[in-house]
Structure formats: C-alpha cells, structure tokens
C-alpha positions as CSV (number, residue, x, y, z in Angstrom):
1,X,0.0,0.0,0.0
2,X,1.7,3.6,-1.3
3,X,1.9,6.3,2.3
4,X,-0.7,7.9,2.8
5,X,-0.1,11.8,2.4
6,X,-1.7,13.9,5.1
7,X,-1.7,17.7,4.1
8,X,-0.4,20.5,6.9
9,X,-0.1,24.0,7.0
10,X,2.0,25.9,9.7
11,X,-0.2,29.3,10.4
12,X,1.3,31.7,7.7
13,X,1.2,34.9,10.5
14,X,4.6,33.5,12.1
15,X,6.0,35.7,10.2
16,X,4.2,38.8,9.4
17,X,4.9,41.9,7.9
18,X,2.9,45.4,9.0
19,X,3.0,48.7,7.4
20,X,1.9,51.9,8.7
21,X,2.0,55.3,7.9
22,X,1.9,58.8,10.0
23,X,0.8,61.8,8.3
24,X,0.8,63.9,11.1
25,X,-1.2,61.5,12.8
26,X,-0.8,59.1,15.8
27,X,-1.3,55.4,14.6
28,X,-3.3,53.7,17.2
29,X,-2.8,50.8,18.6
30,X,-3.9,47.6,17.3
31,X,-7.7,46.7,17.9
32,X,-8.6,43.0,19.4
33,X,-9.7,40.5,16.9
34,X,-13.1,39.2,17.4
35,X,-14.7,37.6,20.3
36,X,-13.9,34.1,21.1
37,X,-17.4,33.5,22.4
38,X,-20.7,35.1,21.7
39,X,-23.5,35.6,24.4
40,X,-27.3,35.9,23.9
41,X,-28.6,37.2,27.2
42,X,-32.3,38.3,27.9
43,X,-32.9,41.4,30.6
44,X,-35.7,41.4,33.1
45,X,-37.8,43.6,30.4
46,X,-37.4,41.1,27.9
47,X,-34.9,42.9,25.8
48,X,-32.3,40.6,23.7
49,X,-29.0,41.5,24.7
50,X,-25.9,39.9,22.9
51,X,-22.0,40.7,24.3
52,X,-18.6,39.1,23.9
53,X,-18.5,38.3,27.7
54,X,-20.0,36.5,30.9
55,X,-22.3,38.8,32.6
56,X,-22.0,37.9,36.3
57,X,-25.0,36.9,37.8
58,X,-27.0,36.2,34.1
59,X,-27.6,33.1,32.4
60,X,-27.1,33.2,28.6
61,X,-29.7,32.0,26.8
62,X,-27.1,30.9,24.1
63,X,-23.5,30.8,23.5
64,X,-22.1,30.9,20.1
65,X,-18.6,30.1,19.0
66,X,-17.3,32.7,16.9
67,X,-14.4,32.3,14.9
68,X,-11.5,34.3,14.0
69,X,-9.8,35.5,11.5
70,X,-6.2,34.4,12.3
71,X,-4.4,34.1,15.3
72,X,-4.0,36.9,17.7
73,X,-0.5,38.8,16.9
74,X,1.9,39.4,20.5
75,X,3.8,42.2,19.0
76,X,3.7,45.4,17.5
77,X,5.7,49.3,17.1
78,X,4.0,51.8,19.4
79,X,5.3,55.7,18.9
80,X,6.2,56.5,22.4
81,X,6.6,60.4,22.8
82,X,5.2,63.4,20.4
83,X,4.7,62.5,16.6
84,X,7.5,65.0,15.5
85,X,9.7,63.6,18.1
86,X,9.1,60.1,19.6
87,X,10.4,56.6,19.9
88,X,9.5,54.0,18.3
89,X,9.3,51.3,21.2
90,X,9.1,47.5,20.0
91,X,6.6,45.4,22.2
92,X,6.9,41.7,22.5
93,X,3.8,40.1,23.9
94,X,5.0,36.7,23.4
95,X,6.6,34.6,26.2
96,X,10.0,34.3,24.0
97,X,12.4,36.5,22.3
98,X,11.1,38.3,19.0
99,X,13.4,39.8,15.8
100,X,11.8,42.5,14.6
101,X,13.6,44.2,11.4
102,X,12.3,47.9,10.4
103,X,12.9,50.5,7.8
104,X,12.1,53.2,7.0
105,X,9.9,53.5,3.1
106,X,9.4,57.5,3.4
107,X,10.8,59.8,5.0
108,X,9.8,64.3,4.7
109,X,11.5,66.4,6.8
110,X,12.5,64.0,9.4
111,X,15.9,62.5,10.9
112,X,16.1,59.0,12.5
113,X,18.8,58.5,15.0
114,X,19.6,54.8,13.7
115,X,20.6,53.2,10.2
116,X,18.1,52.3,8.6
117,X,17.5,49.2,7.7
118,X,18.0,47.4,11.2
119,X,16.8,44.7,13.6
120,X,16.6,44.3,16.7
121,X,16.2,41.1,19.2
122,X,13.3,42.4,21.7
123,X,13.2,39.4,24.7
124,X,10.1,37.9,26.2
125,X,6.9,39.8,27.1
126,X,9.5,43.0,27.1
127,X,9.6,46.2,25.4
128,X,12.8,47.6,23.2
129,X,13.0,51.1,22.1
130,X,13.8,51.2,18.0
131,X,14.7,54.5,16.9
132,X,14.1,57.8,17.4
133,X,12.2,60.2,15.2
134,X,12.2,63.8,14.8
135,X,11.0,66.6,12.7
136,X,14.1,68.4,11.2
137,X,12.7,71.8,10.3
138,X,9.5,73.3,12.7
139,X,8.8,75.5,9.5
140,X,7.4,72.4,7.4
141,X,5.0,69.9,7.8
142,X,6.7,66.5,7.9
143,X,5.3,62.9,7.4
144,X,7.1,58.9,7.3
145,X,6.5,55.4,6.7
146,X,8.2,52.8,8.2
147,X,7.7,48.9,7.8
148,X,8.1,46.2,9.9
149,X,8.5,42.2,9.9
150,X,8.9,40.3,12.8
151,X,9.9,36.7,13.3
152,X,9.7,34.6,16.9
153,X,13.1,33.3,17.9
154,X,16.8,34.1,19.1
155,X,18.7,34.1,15.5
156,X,22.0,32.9,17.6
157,X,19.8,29.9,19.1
158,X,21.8,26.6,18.2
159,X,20.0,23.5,17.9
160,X,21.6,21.0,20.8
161,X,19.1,19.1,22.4
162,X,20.0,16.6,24.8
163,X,18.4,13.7,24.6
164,X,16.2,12.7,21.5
165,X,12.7,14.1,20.9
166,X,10.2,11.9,22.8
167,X,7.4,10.9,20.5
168,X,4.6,13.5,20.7
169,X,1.6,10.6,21.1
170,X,0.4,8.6,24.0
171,X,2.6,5.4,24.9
172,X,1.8,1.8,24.3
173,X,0.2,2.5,20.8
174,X,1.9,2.6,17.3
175,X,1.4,5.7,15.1
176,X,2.0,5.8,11.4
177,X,4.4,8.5,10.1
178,X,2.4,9.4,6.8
179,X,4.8,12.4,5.8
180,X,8.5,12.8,7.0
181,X,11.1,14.9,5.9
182,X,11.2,16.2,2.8
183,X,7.7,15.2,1.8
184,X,6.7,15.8,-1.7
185,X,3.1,16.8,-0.7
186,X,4.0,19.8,1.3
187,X,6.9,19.5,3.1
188,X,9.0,21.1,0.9
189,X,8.8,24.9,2.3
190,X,11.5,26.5,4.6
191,X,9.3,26.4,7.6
192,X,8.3,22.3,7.0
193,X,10.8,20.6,5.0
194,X,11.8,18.4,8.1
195,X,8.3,18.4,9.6
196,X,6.2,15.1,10.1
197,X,2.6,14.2,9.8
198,X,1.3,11.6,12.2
199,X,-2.5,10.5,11.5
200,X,-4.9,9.9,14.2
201,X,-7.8,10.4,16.2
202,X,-9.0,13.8,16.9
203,X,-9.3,14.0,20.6
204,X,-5.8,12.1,20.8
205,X,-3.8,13.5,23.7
206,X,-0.5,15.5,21.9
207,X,2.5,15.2,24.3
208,X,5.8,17.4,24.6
209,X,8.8,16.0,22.9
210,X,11.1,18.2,24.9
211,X,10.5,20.8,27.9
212,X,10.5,24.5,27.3
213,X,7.9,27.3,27.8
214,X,4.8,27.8,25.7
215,X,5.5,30.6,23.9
216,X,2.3,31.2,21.4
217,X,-0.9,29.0,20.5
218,X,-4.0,29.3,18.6
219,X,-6.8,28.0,20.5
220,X,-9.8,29.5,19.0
221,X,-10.8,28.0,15.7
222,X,-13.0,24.9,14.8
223,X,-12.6,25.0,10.7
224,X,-10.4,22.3,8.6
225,X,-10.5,21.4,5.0
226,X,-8.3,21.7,2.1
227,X,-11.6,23.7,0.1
228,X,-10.4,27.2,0.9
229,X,-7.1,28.4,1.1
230,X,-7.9,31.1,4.2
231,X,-7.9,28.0,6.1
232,X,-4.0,28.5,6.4
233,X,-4.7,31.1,8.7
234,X,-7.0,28.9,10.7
235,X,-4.7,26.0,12.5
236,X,-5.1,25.9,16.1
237,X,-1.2,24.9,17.6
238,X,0.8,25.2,20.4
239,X,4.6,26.7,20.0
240,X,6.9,25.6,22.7
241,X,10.4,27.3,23.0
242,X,13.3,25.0,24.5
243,X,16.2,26.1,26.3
244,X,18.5,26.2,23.5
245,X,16.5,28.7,21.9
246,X,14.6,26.6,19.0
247,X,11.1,25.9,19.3
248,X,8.6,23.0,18.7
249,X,5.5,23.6,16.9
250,X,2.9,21.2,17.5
251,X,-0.5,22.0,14.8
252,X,-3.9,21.2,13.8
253,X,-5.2,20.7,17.3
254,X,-8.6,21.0,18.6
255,X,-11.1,23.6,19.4
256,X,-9.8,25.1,22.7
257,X,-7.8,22.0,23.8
258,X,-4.8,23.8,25.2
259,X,-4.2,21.9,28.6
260,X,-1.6,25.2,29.9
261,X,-1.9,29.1,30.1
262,X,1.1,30.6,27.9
263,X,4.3,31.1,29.6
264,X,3.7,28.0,31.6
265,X,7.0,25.5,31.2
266,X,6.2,21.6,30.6
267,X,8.0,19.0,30.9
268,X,9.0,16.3,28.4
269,X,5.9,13.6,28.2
270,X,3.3,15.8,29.3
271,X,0.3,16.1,27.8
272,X,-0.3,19.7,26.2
273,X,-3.0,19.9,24.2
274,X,-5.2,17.1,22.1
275,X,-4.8,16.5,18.5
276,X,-7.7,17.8,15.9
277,X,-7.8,18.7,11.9
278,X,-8.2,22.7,11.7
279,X,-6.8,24.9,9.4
280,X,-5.4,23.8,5.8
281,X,-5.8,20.1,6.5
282,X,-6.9,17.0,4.8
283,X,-7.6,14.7,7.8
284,X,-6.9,14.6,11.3
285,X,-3.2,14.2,12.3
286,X,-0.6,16.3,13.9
287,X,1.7,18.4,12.6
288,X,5.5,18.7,13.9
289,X,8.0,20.5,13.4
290,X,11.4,22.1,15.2
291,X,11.9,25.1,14.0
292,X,14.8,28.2,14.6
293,X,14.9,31.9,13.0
294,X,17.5,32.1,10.5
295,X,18.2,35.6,8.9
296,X,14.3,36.5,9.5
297,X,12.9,33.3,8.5
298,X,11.4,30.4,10.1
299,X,13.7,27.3,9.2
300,X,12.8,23.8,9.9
301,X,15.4,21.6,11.5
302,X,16.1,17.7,11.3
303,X,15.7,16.1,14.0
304,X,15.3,12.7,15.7
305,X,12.8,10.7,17.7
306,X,13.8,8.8,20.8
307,X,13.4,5.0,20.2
308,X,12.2,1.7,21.9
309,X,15.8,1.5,23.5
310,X,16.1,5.0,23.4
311,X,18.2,5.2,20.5
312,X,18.0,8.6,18.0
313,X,15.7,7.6,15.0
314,X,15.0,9.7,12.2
315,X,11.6,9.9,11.2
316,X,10.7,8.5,7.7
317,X,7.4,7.9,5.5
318,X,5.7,4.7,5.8
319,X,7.2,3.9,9.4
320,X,5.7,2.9,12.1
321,X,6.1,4.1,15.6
322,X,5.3,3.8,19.2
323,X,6.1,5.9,22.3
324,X,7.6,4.6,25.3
C-alpha cells in the first residue's frame, strides 16, 4: 500500500509583515480580533442582549462560538513620545524572544537617529526602544513610513538538544508516520521541510517532545479542510520554546484544547494539548515540526525521535512508531 499523504499547514502569521504610515497623525494601537465567544442574554424587560463576555449573575440564553480571522498577533511598534519627536518602542507580547527588522519607506523632513534598515532582538513579554524620530525643520509639515517584519526566535539559538525528541503521542500504541522529511506533498517549504505528519484520532492527547515554555498558541478555531485556502490562517497549535533557543511547533489541534496558560514551562511527556484537523488540513493528524529563526525566517530543522531503547531515529514515511 503507497503512504498515505496527510496535508499540513503551519499558520502563515509566524512571520508577518505590517505597514503603517503617520501623516501627522498618531497610529493607534492595534484593535482586538473578534470575540472568542458570543452571548445571547435576555434582561428582566425582555430585551435581547448579545456581548462578547460573561455577565456575572445572568444566564445566557445561548453561546455561540465565533471564529477568527487568524491568530491573535503578541507584537507590534507603538510611537512612544510626540509624533514629531518620539520613539518608536518594540513590544513583544510573546513569552520568548522576538526579531523585529524595520525600515524606513518615506521619509519628509525627518531625521532618524539609527541606520536604517536594522533589527533588533526584543526578549520575552519586554519592550525595546527602536529608533528615534524627529522633525528636522519646525517650519514644514513633515510625514514617514516605516515597515516592519517580525519573526519569533533568538537568531543565535543553536540546535543541541540533549536527549532525542520523545514521541509526541500517547505510549503503548503505534502511530504511522504518513509524511516525513522532505515530503513531496508539502513539506518542501523553509518552515516544513523536516516536519512530520502523524495520522490519528482527533481528541488524541498531543505530548511534549522536549520541555520548554509555551511561547504562542492558537486556541480558538474549529474550521479544517483543504476547500479554501484562508484555512492556512485557521490552525489551532501550540509553539513551545526550548532552552537552547529553538522551538517546537505542534499543529492542527482541537477547538480550545490547550491543557496550559502561555508562559507555563512543561516538561517532556506531558500532555499539552489534544490532536484535531483545523486549518489547511486534509484529515486529522498532527503536525511537527522544530523550527529556529535564520536571517528573519522560520527554518525547519532535522531532528530525531527517541526510540524503543532509546536510541536517536530519524523519522521517515511509511514507518511505524510507538512511544515509550
């Protein structure tokens, strides 16, 4: 029988690119995305009331699911100061080190107090000032444009794990690989070309393969299929950073099945989140791949599973496998 090719997306936002502009006007800050949940409510006269949270004390007649967009973006550029002479401060919502690279597309009548192009390395759930900007001549109106991309991960992070990765499924029952490295079906990107596809279950409890911190998930969607290309935006996963400064990326799991707030640190074998088939996806499975920023890009890394005896086994189409 020929493998079985299970499709997988990684959430395109990991690496995202913003533009803004200021005209002599403040950009604001970002708005939220949509509500996770949505509440019917009906008041003591009868009126319908609908909100995007709990009222204490009420009982909803209904609660909808609502789904986003994408997944909710941790960082952004906030001017910090006046708009003819602020900072531009870097804020890093995620719970692990950020690159952020910025330029400048137009600048009238201002000076910058850093070369431009540039990037910066803004840690955990911290906040970097960029560069400073000022109007040059108070005569003249002024205006610039600056552009941003940002990437999660140390760039001087070296792959070096210890031991190798414990198999991401529950022990005592073989999985089939269906995709491995270098998968002709769509493994063949910079951010999955050493990912693997394990078919199974949804509802299947997902394991860490090594400890770290969970950096970012997506927790809110309920959508799969390979009908609509939007649905690359739409992959529930957990991203776990390790202490060498790579990260794990565990995708396609189900509707709010994140066992751990963010920032909480796991250990190897526990149970994280349960397997599902959301976003860009043919069938249920899970998606996994290592993963370390490389010149502002996401790069997948090889990498090996532990086996029966504890011996490194790289991971290959077709095989068979079975956590200990």
């Amino acid at each position: 029988m020929p493998p079985v090719f299970t499709r997988a997306a990684i959430p395109r936002q990991l690496r995202t690119s913003c533009l803004l502009a200021l005209l002599l006007l403040f950009a604001p800050l970002p708005e939220g995305l949509r509500a996770e949940k949505l509440y019917k409510y009906v008041d003591d006269e009868g009126h319908i009331v609908f909100t995007d949270r709990e009222l204490g004390g009420e009982q909803a007649v209904s609660v909808q699911q609502v789904e986003k967009e994408r997944a909710e973006r941790r960082f952004f550029m906030q001017l910090r100061g006046a708009r003819s002479d602020g900072t531009l401060q870097a804020v890093n919502q995620y719970f692990g080190p950020v690159e952020v690279r910025l330029e400048m597309e137009e600048a009238t009548n201002i000076v910058f107090d850093h070369h431009l192009p540039a990037s910066f390395l803004v840690p955990a759930r911290g906040e970097l000032p960029t560069i400073r900007i000022r109007q040059s001549s108070k005569r003249r109106g002024y205006s610039y444009r600056y552009a941003y991309t940002y990437v999660p991960g140390d760039p001087e992070a070296v792959h070096a794990p210890i031991l190798p990765y414990r198999l991401p499924v529950p022990a005592g029952r073989p999985y089939r690989i269906s995709q491995a490295f270098n998968g002709e079906f769509s493994h063949y990107d910079e951010q999955n070309l050493y990912a693997v596809d394990i078919p199974m279950d949804e509802g299947t409890p997902i394991h860490a393969a090594r400890a770290g911190v969970i950096m970012d998930v997506a927790n809110d969607f309920f959508t799969g299929g390979t009908e609509d290309v939007s649905l690359e935006e739409k992959a529930n996963y957990v991203r776990i950073l390790h202490d060498d400064g790579t990260m794990a990326v565990y995708a396609h799991l189900q509707l709010e099945s994140l066992q751990f707030p963010l920032g909480t640190r796991v250990r190897r074998g526990q149970v994280i989140a349960l397997s599902g088939n959301t976003g860009f996806s043919s069938g249920p499975h899970l998606h996994f791949v290592i993963q370390k920023n490389v010149g502002m890009k996401l790069f997948s890394i090889p990498f090996a599973f532990s086996g029966a005896q504890g011996e490194a086994l790289t991971p290959e189409a077709g095989m068979t496998i079975a956590a200990n």
